[in-house]
C-alpha positions as CSV (number, residue, x, y, z in Angstrom):
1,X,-36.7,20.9,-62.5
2,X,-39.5,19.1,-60.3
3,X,-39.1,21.6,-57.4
4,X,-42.6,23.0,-58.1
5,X,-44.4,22.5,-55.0
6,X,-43.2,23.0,-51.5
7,X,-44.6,19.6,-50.6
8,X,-42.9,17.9,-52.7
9,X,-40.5,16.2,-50.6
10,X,-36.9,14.6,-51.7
11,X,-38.5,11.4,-51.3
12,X,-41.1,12.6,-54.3
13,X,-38.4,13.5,-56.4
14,X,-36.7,10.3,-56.0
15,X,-39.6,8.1,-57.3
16,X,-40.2,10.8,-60.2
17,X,-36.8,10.9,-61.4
18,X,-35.1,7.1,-60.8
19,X,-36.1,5.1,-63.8
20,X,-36.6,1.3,-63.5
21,X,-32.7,0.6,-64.2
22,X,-30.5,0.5,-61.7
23,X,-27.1,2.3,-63.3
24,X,-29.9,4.7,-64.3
25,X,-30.9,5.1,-61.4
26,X,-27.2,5.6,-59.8
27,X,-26.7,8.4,-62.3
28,X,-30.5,10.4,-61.6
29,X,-29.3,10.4,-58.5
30,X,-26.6,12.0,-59.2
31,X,-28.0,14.3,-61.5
32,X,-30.2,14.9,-58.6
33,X,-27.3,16.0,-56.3
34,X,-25.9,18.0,-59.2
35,X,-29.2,20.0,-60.5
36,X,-30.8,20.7,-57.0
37,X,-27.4,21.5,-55.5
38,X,-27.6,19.8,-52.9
39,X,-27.5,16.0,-51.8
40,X,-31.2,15.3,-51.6
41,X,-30.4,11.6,-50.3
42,X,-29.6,10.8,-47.3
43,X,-27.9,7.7,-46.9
């Protein structure tokens, strides 16, 4: 997915993948968890 550079921190992914919406944003996280497999939010 976005895991290209090393540097790239969760954080980074975050603001790339959350649209502006927030049920959309609810479910990119998700995706997130889902794709990377691994919670990349910590809460």
């Amino acid at each position: 997915m976005l895991v290209s550079l090393p540097q790239e921190k969760p954080s980074i992914h975050y603001k790339h993948i959350i649209p502006s919406k927030e049920k959309s944003m609810k479910k990119s996280i998700v995706y997130t968890h889902n794709a990377l497999g691994k919670s990349v939010f910590s809460p």
